[in-house]
SELOLO-469426 format. One record per residue (C-alpha): x, y, z. Coordinates in Angstrom, 3 decimals, padded with zeros to 6 digits. Example, Ala and Ser with C-alpha at 12.3 -4.5 7.8 and 13.67 -1.06 7.14 Angstrom:
BEGIN
<rec xx="012.300" yy="-004.500" zz="007.800"/>
<rec xx="013.670" yy="-001.060" zz="007.140"/>
//
This chain:
BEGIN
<rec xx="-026.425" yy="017.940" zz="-117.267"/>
<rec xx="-027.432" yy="015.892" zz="-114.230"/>
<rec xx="-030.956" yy="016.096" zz="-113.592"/>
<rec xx="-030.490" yy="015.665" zz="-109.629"/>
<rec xx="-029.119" yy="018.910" zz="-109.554"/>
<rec xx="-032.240" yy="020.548" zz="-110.413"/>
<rec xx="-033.907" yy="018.648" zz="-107.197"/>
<rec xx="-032.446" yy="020.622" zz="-104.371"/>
<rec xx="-034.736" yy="021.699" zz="-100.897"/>
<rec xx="-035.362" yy="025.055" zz="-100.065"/>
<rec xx="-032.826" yy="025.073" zz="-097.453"/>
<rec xx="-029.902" yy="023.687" zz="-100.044"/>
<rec xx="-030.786" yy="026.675" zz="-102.176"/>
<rec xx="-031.161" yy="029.493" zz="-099.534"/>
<rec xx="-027.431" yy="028.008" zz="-098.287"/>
<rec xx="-026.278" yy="028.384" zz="-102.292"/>
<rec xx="-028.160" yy="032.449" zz="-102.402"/>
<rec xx="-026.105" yy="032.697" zz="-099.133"/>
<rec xx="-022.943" yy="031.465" zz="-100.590"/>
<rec xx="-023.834" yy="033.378" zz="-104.088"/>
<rec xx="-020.254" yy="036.143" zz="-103.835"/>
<rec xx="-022.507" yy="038.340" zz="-106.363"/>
<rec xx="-019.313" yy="038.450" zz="-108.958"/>
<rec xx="-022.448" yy="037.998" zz="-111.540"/>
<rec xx="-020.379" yy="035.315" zz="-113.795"/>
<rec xx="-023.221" yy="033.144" zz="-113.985"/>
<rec xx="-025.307" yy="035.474" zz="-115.509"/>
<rec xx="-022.823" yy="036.624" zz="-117.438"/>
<rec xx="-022.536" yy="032.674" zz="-119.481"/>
<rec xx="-026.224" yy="032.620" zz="-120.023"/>
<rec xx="-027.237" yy="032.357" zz="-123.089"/>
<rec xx="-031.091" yy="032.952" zz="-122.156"/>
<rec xx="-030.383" yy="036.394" zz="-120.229"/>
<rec xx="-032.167" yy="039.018" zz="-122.606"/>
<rec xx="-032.262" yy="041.969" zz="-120.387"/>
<rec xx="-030.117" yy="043.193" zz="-117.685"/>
<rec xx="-030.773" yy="042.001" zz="-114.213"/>
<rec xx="-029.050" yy="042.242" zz="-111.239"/>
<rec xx="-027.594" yy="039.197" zz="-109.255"/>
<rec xx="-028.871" yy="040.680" zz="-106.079"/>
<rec xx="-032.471" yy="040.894" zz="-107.111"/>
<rec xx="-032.078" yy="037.402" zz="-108.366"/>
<rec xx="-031.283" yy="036.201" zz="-105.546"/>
<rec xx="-033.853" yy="037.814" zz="-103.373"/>
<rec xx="-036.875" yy="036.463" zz="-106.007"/>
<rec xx="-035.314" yy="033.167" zz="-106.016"/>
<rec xx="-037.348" yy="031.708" zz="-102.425"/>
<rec xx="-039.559" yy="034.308" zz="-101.462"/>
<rec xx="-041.385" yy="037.504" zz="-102.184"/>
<rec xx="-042.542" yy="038.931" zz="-105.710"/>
<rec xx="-040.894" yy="038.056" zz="-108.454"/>
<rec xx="-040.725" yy="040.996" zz="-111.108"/>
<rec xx="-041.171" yy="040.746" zz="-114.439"/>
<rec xx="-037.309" yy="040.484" zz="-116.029"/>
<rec xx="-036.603" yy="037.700" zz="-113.541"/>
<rec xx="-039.961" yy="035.687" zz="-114.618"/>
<rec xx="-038.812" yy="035.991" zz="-117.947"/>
<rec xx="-035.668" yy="035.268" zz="-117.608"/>
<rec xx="-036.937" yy="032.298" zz="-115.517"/>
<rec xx="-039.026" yy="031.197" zz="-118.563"/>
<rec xx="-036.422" yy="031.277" zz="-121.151"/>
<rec xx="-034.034" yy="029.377" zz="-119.279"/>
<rec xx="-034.032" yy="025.933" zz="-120.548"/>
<rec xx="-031.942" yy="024.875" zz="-117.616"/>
<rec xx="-028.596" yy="024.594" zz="-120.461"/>
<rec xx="-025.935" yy="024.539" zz="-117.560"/>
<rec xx="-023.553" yy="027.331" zz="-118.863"/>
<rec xx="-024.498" yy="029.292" zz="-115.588"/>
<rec xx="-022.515" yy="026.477" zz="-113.867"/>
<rec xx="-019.173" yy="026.288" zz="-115.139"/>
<rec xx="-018.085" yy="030.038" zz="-114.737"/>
<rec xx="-018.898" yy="030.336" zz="-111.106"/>
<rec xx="-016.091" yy="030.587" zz="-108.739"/>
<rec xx="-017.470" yy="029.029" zz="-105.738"/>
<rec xx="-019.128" yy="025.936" zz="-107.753"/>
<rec xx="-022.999" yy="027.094" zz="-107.024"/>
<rec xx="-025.547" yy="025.588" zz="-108.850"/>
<rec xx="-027.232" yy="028.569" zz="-110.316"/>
<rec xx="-029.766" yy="026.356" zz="-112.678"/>
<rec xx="-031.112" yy="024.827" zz="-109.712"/>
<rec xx="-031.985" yy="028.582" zz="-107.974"/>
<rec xx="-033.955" yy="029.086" zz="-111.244"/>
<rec xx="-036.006" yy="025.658" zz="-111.428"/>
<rec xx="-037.194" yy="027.172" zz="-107.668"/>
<rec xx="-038.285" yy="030.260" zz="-109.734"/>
<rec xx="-039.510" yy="028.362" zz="-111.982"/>
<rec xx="-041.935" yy="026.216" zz="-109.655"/>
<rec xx="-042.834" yy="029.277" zz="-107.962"/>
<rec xx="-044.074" yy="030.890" zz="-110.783"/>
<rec xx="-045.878" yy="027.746" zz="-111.807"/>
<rec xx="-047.737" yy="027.735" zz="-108.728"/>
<rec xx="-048.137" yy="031.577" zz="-108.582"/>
<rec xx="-049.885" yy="030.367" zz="-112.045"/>
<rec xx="-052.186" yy="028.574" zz="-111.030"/>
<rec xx="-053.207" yy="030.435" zz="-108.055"/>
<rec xx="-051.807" yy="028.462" zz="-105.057"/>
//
């Protein structure tokens, strides 16, 4: 795994949500994914808004193994959407 594709902007990963065909594939390959969650409400959490609590765990137990990657058909990067999750619930975290 190549670590720059974790480092994408905000506007790199709205254009990837935007591109996202919701087939749900890279969910699907993840090997973190514990409960059911839809690829729509991923997607919305992902930038903005409140994140509920199956996508912050989900976001926690990813440990950013790639398999998301491979599977989807339009080549998004679906490890880098989480790291923003990620981040954001850092900073939600910590209170700023």
């Amino acid at each position: 795994m190549k670590s720059t594709l974790l480092h994408k902007t905000a506007p790199q990963v709205a254009q990837e949500i935007h591109a996202c065909i919701g087939c749900n594939e890279c969910l699907l390959a993840c090997p973190a994914l514990a409960e059911t969650i839809s690829i729509d409400v991923l997607n919305r959490e992902t930038l903005s808004g409140a994140i509920s609590t199956p996508v912050a765990r989900f976001a926690r137990s990813c440990y950013q193994c790639g398999a998301c990657v491979a599977p989807c058909p339009v080549g998004l990067h679906r490890d880098a959407m989480i790291m923003w999750i990620k981040v954001r619930l850092m900073r939600s975290e910590r209170g700023g």
